[in-house]
mmCIF file of the C-alpha atoms, coordinates in Angstrom:
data_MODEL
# 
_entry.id   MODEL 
# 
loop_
_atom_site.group_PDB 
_atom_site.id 
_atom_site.type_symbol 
_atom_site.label_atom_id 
_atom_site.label_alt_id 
_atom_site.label_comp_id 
_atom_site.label_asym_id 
_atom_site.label_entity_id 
_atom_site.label_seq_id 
_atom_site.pdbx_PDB_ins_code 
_atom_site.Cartn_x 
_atom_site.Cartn_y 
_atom_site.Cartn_z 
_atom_site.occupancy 
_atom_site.B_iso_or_equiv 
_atom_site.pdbx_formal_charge 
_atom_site.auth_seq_id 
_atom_site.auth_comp_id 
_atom_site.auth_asym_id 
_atom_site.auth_atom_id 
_atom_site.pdbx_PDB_model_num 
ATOM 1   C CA . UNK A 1 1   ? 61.205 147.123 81.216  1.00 0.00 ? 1   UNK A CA 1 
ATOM 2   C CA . UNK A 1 2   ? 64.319 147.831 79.455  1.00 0.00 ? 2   UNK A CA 1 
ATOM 3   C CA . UNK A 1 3   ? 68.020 148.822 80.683  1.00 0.00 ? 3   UNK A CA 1 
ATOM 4   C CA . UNK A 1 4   ? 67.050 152.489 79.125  1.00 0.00 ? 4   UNK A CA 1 
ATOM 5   C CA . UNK A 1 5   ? 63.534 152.979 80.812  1.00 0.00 ? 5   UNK A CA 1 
ATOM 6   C CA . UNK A 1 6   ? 65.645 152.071 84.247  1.00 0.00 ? 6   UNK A CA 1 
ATOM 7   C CA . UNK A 1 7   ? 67.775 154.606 83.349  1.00 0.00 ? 7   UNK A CA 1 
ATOM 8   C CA . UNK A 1 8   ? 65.575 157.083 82.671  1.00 0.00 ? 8   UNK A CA 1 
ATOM 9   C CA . UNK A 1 9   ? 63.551 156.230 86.027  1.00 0.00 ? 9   UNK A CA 1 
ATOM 10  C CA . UNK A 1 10  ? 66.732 157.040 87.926  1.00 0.00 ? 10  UNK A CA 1 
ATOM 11  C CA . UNK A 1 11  ? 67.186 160.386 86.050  1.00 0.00 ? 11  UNK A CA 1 
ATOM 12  C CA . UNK A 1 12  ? 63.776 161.190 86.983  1.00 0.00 ? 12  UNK A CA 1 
ATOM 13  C CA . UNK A 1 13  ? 63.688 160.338 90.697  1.00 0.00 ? 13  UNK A CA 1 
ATOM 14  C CA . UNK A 1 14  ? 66.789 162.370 90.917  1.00 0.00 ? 14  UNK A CA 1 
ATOM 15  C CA . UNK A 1 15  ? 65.717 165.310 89.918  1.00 0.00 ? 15  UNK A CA 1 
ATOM 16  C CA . UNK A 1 16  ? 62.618 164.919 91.099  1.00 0.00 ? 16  UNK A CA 1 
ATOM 17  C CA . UNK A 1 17  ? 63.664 163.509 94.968  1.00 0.00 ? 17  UNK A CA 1 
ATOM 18  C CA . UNK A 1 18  ? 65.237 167.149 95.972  1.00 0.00 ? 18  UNK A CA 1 
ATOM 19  C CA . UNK A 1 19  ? 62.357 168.982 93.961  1.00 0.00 ? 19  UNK A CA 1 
ATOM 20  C CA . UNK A 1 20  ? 59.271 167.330 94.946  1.00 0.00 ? 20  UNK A CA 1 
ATOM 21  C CA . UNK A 1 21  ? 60.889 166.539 98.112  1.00 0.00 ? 21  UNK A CA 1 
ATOM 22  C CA . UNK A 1 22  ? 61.701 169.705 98.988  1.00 0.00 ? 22  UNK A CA 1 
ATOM 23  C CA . UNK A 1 23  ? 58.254 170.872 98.443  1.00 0.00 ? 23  UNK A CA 1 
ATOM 24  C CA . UNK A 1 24  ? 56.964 168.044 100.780 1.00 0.00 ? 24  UNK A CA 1 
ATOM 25  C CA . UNK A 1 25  ? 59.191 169.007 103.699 1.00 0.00 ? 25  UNK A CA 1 
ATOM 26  C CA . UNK A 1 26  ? 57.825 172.579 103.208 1.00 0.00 ? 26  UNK A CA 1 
ATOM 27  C CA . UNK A 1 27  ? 54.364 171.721 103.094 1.00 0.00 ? 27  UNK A CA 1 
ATOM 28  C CA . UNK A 1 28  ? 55.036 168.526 106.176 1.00 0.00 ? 28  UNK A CA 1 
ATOM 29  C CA . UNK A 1 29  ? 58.389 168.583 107.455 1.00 0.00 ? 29  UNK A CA 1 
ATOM 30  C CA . UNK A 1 30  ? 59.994 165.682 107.517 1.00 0.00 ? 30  UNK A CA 1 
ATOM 31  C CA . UNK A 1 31  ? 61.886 163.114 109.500 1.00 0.00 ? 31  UNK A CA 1 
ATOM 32  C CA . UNK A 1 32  ? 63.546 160.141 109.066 1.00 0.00 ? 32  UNK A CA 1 
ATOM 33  C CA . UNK A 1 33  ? 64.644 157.578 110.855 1.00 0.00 ? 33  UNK A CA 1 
ATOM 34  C CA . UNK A 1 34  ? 66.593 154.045 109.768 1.00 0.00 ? 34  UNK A CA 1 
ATOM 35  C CA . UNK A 1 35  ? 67.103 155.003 106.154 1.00 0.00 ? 35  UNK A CA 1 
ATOM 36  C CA . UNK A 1 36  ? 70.353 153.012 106.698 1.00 0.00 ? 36  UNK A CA 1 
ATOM 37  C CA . UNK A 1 37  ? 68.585 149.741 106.504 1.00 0.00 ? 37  UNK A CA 1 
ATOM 38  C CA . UNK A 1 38  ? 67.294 150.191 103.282 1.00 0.00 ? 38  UNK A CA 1 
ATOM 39  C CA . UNK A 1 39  ? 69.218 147.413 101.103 1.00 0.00 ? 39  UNK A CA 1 
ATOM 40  C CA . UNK A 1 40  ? 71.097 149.858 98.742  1.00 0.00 ? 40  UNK A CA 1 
ATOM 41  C CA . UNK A 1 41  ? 71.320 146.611 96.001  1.00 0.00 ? 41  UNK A CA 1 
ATOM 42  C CA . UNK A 1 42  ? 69.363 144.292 94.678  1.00 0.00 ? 42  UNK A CA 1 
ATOM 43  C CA . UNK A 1 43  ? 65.465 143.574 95.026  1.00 0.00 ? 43  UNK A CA 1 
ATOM 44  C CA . UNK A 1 44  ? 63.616 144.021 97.628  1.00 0.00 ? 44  UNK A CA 1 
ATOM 45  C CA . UNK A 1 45  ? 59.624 144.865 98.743  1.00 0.00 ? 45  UNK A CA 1 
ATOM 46  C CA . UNK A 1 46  ? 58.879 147.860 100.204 1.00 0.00 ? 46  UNK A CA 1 
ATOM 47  C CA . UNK A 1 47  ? 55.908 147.654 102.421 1.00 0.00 ? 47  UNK A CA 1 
ATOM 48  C CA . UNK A 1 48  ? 54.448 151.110 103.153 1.00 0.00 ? 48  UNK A CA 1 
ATOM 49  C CA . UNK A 1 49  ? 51.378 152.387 105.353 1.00 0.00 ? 49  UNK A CA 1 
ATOM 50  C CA . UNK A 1 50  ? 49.091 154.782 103.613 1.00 0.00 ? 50  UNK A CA 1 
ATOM 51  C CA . UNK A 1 51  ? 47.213 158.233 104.935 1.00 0.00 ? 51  UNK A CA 1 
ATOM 52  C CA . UNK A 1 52  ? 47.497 160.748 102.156 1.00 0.00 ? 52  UNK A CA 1 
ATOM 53  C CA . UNK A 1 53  ? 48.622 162.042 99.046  1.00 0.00 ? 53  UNK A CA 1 
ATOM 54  C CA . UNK A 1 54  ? 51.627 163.353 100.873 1.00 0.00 ? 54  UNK A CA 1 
ATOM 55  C CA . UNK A 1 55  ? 52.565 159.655 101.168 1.00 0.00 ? 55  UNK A CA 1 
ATOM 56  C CA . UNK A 1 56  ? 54.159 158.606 98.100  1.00 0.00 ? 56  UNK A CA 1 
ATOM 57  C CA . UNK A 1 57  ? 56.353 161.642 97.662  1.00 0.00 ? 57  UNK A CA 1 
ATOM 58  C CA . UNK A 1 58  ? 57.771 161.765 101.374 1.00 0.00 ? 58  UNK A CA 1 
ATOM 59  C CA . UNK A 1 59  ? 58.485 158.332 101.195 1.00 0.00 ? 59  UNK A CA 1 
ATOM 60  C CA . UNK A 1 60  ? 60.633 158.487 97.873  1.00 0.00 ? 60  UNK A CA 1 
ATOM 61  C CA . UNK A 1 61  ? 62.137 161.287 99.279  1.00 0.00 ? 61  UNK A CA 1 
ATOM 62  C CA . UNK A 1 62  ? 63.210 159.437 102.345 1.00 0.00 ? 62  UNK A CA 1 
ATOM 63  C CA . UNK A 1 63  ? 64.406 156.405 100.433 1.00 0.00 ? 63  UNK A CA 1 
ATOM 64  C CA . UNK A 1 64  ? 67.779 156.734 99.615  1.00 0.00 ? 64  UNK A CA 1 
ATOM 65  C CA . UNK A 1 65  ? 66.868 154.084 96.472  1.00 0.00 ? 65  UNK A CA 1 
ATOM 66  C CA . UNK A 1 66  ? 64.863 155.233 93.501  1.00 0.00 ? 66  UNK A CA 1 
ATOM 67  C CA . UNK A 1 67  ? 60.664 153.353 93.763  1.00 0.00 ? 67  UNK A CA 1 
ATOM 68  C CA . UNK A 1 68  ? 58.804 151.860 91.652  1.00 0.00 ? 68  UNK A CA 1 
ATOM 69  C CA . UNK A 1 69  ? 55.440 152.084 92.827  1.00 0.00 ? 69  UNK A CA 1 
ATOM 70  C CA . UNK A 1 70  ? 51.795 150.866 92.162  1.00 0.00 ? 70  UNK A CA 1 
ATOM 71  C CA . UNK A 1 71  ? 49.045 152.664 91.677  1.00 0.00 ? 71  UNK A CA 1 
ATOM 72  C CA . UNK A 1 72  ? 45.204 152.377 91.149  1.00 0.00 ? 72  UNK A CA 1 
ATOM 73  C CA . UNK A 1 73  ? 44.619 152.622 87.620  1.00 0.00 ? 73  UNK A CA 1 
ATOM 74  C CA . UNK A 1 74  ? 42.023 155.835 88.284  1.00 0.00 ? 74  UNK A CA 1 
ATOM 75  C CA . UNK A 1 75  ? 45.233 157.762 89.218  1.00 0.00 ? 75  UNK A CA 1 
ATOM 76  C CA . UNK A 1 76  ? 46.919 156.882 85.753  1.00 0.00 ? 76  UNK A CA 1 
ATOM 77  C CA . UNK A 1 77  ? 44.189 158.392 84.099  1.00 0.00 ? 77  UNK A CA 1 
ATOM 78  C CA . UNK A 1 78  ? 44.052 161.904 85.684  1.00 0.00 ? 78  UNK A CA 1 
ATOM 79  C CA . UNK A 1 79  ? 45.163 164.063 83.223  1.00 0.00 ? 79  UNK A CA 1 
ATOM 80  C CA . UNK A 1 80  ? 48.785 165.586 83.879  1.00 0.00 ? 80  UNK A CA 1 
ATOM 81  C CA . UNK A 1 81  ? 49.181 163.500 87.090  1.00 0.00 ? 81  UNK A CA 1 
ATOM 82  C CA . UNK A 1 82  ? 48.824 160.290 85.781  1.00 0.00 ? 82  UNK A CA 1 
ATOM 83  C CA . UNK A 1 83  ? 51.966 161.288 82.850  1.00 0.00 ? 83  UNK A CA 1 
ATOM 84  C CA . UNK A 1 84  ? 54.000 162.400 85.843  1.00 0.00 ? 84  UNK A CA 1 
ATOM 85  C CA . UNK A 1 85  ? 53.994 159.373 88.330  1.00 0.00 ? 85  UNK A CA 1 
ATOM 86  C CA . UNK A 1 86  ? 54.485 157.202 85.023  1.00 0.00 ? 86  UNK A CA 1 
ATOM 87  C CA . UNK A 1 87  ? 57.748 159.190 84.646  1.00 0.00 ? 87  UNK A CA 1 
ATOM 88  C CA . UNK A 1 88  ? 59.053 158.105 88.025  1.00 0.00 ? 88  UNK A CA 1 
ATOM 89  C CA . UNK A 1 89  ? 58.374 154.236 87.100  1.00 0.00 ? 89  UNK A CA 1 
ATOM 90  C CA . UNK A 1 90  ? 54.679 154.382 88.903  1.00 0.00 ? 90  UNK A CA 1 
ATOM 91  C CA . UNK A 1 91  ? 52.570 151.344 87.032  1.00 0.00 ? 91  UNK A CA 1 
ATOM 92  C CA . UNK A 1 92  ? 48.817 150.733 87.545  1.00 0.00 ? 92  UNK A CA 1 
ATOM 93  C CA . UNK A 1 93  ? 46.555 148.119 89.001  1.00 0.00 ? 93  UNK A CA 1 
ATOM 94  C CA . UNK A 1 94  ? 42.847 147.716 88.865  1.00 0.00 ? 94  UNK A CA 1 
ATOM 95  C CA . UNK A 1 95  ? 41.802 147.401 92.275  1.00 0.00 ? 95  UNK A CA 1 
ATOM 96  C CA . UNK A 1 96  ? 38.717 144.482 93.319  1.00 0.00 ? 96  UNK A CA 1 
ATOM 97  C CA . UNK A 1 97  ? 39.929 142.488 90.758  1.00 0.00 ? 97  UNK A CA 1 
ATOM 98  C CA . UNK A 1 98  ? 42.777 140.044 90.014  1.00 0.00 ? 98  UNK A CA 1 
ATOM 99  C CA . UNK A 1 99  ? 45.402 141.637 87.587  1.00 0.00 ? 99  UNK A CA 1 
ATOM 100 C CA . UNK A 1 100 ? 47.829 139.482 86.739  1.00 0.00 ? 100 UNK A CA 1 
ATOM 101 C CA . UNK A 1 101 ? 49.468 142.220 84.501  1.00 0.00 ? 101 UNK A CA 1 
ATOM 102 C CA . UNK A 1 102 ? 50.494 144.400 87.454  1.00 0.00 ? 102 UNK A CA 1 
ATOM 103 C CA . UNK A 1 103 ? 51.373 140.448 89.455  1.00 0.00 ? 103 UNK A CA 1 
ATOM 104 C CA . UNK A 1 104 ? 54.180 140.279 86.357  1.00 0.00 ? 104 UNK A CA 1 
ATOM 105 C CA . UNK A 1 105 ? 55.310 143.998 86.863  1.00 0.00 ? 105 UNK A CA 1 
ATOM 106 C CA . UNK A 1 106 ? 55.787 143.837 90.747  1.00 0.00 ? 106 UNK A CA 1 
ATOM 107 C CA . UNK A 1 107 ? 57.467 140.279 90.526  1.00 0.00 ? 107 UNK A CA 1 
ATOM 108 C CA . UNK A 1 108 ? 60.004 141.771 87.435  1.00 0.00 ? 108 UNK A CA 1 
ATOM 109 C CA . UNK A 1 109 ? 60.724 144.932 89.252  1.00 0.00 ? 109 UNK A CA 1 
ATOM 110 C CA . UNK A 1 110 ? 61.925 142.948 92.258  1.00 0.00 ? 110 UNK A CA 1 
ATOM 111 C CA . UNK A 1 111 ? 63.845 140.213 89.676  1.00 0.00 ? 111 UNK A CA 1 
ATOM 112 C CA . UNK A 1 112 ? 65.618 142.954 88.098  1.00 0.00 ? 112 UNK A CA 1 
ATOM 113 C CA . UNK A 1 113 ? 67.185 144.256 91.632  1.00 0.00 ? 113 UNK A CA 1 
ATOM 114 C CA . UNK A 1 114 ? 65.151 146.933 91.989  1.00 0.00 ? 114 UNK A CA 1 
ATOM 115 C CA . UNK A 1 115 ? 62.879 148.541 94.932  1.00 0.00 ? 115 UNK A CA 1 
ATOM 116 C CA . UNK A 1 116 ? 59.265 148.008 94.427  1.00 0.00 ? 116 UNK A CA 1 
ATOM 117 C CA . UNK A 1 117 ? 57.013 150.552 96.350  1.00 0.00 ? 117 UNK A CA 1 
ATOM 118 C CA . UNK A 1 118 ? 53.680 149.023 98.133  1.00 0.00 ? 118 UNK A CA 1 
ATOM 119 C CA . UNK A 1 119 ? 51.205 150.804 100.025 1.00 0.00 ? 119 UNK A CA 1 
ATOM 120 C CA . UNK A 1 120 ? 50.485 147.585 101.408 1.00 0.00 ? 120 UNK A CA 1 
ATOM 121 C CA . UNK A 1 121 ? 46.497 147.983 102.867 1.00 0.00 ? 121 UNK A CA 1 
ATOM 122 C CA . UNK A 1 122 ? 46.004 148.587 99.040  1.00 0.00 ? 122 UNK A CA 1 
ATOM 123 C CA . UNK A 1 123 ? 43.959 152.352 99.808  1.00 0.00 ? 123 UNK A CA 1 
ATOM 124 C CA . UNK A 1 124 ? 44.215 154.987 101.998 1.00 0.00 ? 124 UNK A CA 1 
ATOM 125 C CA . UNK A 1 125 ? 43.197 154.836 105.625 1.00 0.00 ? 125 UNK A CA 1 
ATOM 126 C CA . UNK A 1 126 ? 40.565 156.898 106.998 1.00 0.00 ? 126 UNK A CA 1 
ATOM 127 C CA . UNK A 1 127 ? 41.310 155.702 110.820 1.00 0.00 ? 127 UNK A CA 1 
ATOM 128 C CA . UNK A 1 128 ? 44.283 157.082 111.228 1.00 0.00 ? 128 UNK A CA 1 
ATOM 129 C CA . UNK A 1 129 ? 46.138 154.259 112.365 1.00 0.00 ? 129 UNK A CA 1 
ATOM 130 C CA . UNK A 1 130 ? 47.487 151.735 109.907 1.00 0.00 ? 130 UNK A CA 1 
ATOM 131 C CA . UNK A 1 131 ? 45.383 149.485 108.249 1.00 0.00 ? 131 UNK A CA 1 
ATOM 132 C CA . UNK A 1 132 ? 45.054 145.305 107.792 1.00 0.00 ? 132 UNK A CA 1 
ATOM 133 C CA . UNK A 1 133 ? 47.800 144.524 105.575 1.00 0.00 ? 133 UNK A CA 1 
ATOM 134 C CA . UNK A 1 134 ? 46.769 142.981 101.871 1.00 0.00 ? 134 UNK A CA 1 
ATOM 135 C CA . UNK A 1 135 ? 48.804 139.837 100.649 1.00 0.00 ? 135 UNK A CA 1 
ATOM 136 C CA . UNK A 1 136 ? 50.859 141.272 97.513  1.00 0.00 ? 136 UNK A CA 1 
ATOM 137 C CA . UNK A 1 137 ? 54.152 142.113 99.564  1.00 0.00 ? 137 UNK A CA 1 
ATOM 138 C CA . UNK A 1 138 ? 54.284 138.819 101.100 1.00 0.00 ? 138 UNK A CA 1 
ATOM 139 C CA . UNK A 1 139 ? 53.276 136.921 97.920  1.00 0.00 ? 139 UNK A CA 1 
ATOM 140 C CA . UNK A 1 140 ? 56.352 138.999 95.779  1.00 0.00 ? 140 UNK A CA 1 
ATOM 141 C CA . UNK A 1 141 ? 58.929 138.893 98.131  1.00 0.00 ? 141 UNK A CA 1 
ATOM 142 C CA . UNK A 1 142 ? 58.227 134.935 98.645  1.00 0.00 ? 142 UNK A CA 1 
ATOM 143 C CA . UNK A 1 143 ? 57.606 134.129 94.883  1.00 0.00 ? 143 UNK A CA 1 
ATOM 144 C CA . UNK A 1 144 ? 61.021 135.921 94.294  1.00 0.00 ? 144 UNK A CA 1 
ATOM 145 C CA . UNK A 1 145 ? 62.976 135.227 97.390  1.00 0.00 ? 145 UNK A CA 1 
ATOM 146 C CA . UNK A 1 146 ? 63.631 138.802 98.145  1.00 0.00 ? 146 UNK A CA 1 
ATOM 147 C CA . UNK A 1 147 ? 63.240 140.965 101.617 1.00 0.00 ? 147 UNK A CA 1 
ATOM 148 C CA . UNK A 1 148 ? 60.817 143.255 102.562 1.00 0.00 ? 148 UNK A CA 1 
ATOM 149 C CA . UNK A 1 149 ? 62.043 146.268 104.048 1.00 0.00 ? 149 UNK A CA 1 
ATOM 150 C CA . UNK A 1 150 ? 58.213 147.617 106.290 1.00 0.00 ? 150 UNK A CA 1 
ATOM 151 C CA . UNK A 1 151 ? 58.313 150.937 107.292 1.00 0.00 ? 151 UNK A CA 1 
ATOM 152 C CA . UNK A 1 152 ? 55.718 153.353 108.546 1.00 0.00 ? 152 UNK A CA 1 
ATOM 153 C CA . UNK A 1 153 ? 54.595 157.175 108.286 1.00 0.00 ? 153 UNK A CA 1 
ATOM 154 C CA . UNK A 1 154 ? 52.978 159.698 110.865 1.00 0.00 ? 154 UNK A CA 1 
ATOM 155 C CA . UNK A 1 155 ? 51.557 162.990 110.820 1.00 0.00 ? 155 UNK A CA 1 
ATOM 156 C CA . UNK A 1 156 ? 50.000 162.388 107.570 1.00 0.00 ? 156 UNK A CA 1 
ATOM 157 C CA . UNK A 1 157 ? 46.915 161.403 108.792 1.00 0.00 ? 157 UNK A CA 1 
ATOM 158 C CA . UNK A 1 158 ? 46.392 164.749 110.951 1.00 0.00 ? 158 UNK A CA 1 
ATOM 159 C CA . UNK A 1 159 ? 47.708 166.998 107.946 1.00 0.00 ? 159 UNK A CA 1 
ATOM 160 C CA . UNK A 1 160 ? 45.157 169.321 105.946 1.00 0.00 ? 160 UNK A CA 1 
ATOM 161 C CA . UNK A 1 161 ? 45.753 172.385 104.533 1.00 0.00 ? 161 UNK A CA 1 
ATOM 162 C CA . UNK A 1 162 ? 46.208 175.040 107.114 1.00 0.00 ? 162 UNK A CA 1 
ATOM 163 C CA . UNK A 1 163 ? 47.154 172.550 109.430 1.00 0.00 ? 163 UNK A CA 1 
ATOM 164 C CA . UNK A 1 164 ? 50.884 171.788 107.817 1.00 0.00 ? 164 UNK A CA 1 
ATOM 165 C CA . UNK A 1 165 ? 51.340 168.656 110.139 1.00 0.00 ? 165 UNK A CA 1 
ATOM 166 C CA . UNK A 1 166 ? 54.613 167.777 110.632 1.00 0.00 ? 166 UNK A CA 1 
ATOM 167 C CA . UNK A 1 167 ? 55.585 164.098 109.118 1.00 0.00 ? 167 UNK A CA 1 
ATOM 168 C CA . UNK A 1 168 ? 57.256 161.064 110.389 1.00 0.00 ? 168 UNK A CA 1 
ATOM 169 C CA . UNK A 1 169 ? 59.049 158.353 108.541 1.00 0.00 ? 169 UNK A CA 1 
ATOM 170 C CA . UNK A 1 170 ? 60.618 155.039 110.071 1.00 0.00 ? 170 UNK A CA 1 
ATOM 171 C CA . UNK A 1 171 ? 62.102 152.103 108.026 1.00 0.00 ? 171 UNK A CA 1 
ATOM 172 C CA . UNK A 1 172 ? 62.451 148.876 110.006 1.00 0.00 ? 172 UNK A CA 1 
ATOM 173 C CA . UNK A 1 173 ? 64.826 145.732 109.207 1.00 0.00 ? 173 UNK A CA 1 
ATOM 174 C CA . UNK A 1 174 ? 64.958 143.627 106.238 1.00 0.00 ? 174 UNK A CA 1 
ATOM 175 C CA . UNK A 1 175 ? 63.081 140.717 106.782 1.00 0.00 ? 175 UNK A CA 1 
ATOM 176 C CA . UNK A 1 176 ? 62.914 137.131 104.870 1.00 0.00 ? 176 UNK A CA 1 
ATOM 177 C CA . UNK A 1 177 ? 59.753 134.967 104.700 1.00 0.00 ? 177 UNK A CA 1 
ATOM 178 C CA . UNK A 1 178 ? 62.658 131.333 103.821 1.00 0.00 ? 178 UNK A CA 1 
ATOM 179 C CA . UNK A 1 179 ? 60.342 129.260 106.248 1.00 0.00 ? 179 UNK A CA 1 
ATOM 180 C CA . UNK A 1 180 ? 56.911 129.731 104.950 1.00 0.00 ? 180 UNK A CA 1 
ATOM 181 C CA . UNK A 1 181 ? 55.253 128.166 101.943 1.00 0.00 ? 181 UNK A CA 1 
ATOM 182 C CA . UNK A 1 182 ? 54.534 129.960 98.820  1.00 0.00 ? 182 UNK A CA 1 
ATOM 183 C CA . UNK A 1 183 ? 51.036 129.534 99.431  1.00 0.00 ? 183 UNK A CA 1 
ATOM 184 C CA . UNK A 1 184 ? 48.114 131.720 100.473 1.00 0.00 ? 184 UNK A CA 1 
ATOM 185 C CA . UNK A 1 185 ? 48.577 130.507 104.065 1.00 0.00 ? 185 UNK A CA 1 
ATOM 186 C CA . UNK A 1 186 ? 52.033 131.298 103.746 1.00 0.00 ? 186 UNK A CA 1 
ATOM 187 C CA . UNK A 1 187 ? 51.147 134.825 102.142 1.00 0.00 ? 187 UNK A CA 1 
ATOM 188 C CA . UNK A 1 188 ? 48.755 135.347 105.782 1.00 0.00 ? 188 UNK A CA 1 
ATOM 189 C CA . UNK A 1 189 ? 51.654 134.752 107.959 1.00 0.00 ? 189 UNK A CA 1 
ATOM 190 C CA . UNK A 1 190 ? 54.107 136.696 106.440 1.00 0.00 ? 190 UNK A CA 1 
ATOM 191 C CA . UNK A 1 191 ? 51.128 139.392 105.894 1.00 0.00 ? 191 UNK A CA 1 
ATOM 192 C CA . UNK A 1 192 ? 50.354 139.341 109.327 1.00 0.00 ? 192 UNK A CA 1 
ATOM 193 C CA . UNK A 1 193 ? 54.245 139.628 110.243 1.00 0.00 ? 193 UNK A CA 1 
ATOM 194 C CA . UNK A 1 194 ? 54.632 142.747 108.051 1.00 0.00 ? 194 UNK A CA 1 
ATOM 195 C CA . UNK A 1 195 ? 51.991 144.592 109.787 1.00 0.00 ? 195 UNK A CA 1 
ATOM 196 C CA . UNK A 1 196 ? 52.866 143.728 113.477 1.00 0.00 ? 196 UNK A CA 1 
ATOM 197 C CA . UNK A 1 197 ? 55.748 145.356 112.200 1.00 0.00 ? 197 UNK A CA 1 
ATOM 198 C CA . UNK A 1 198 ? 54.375 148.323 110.499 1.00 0.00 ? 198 UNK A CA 1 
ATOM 199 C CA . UNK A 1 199 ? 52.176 148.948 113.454 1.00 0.00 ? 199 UNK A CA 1 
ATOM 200 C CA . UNK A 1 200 ? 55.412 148.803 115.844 1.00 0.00 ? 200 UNK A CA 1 
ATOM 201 C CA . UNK A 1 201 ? 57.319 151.628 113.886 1.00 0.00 ? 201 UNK A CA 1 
ATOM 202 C CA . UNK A 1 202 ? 53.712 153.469 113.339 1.00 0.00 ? 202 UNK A CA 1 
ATOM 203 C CA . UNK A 1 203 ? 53.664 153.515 117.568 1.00 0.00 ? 203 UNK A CA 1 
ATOM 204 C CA . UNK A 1 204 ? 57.331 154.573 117.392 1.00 0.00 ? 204 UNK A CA 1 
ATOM 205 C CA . UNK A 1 205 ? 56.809 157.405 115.187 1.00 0.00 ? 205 UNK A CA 1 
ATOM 206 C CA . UNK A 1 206 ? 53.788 158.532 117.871 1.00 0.00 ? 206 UNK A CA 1 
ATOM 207 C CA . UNK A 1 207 ? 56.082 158.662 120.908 1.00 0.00 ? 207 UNK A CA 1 
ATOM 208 C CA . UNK A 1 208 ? 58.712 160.442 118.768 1.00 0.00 ? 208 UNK A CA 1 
ATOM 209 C CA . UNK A 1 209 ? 56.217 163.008 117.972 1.00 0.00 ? 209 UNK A CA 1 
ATOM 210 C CA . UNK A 1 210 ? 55.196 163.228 121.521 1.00 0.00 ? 210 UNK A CA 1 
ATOM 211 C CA . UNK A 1 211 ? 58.889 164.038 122.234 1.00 0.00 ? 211 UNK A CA 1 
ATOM 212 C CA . UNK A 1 212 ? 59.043 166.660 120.178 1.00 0.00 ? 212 UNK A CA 1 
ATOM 213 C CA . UNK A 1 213 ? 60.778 165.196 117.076 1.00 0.00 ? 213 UNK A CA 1 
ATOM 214 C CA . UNK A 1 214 ? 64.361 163.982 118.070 1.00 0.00 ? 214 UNK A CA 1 
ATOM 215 C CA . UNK A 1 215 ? 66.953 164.264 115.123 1.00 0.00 ? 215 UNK A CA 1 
ATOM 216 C CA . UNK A 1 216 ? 68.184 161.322 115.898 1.00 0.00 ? 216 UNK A CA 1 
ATOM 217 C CA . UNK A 1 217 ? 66.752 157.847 117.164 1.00 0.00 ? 217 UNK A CA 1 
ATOM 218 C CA . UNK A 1 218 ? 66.597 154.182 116.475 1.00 0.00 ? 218 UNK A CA 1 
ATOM 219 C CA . UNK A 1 219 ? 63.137 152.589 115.040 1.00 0.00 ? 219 UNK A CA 1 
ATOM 220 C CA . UNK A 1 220 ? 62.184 149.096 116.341 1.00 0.00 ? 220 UNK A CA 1 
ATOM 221 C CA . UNK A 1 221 ? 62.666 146.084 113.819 1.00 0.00 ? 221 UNK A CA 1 
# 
C-alpha cells in the first residue's frame, strides 16, 4: 500500500463522503453522536455493528477519518460494485476460512496510522440487535498496540424500501486491550469487551430514537 494509493483513497472518500453520503441521509437520515472521539491520527480499529447495505456508507459518512474497510470477497466480484468499494480502499476476505492475506492488510492499515473499518460479527444480522462479536478487532488492535474506537448503528435494521427508516450512529471511547495477552484467550476478552460496548451504544441509540432523535446527546463509553 503505497504513499500514492493513500492518497488517492483520501481523494476518493472525499468526494465520495458528501456524495454518497448525502444520498444516504436522503434515503435514512442520519444522526450522529460522539464523532469527536474518533482519534483524528494515527491507527486505530474501528469496530462496527452490521444490519444492511446502508451500513458501510453511513458510517464513512459519519467518520470524520477516511476507512478502510473489509469485505467478503463475493462483494469484490460484483461487477461495477466491487471496482467502486476498491476505490475507497475496501479489500476482501474469504469468509469460513483463515486468510492470512487480508490478516497482513488489516494489521498494515492500522501500522501505517490509518483507520481500519470492521463490521465486527463478520455478516449481517438478521435479529436486529447486534450480533456476537468475531475476534479480528481484538486480535489487530492487540498485535499492533492500537485502540479500538466501537461504535454502533440503529434504524438500519427496520429500513426497507418504502419504509425510509431513519438511522442512528454512536461512536464510543477509545479503548486499549495493554493488560491482556496476545493470545486467543486474550482475543475473547477483549472480544467480549468490544461488544458489551457495542451493545451499550446500540441500547443508547434505541432510547434516542424513542425520544424522538435529539440533535445533540452524549453516547455511553
Amino acid at each position: 500500500m503505497s504513499g500514492s494509493k493513500l492518497d488517492v483513497t483520501d481523494l476518493v472518500w472525499a468526494i465520495g463522503r458528501p456524495t454518497i453520503g448525502g444520498f444516504t441521509r436522503l434515503v435514512a437520515p442520519l444522526r450522529v453522536y460522539g464523532a469527536e472521539r474518533v482519534p483524528r491520527s494515527g491507527g486505530v480499529v474501528l469496530a462496527l455493528n452490521h444490519f444492511s447495505w446502508l451500513d458501510p456508507p453511513a458510517f464513512g459518512f459519519a467518520c470524520p477519518r477516511t476507512i478502510y474497510y473489509m469485505a467478503k470477497v463475493e462483494a469484490h466480484r460484483v461487477p461495477g460494485l466491487g471496482q467502486l468499494i476498491r476505490s475507497f480502499g475496501t479489500f476482501s476476505v474469504r469468509r469460513g476460512q483463515s486468510d492470512r492475506d487480508a490478516v497482513r492488510m488489516m494489521r498494515r492499515i492500522v501500522a501505517e496510522g490509518k483507520a481500519l473499518g470492521l463490521f465486527v460479527e463478520g455478516t449481517r444480522q438478521r435479529s436486529g440487535v447486534p450480533g456476537e462479536v468475531k475476534p479480528g478487532a481484538a486480535m489487530v488492535a492487540l498485535q499492533e498496540d492500537v485502540p479500538v474506537v466501537p461504535a454502533a448503528i440503529y434504524g438500519t435494521q427496520l429500513w426497507h424500501l418504502g419504509n425510509f427508516h431513519p438511522a442512528f450512529v454512536a461512536w464510543g471511547e477509545p479503548v486499549r486491550f495493554e493488560g491482556l495477552s496476545r493470545n486467543a484467550k486474550g482475543y475473547r476478552e477483549a472480544s467480549s469487551e468490544i461488544g458489551r460496548r457495542i451493545r451499550s451504544l446500540f441500547d443508547f441509540l434505541a432510547e434516542i430514537h424513542a425520544l424522538g432523535r435529539p440533535a445533540v446527546a452524549v453516547p455511553p463509553r
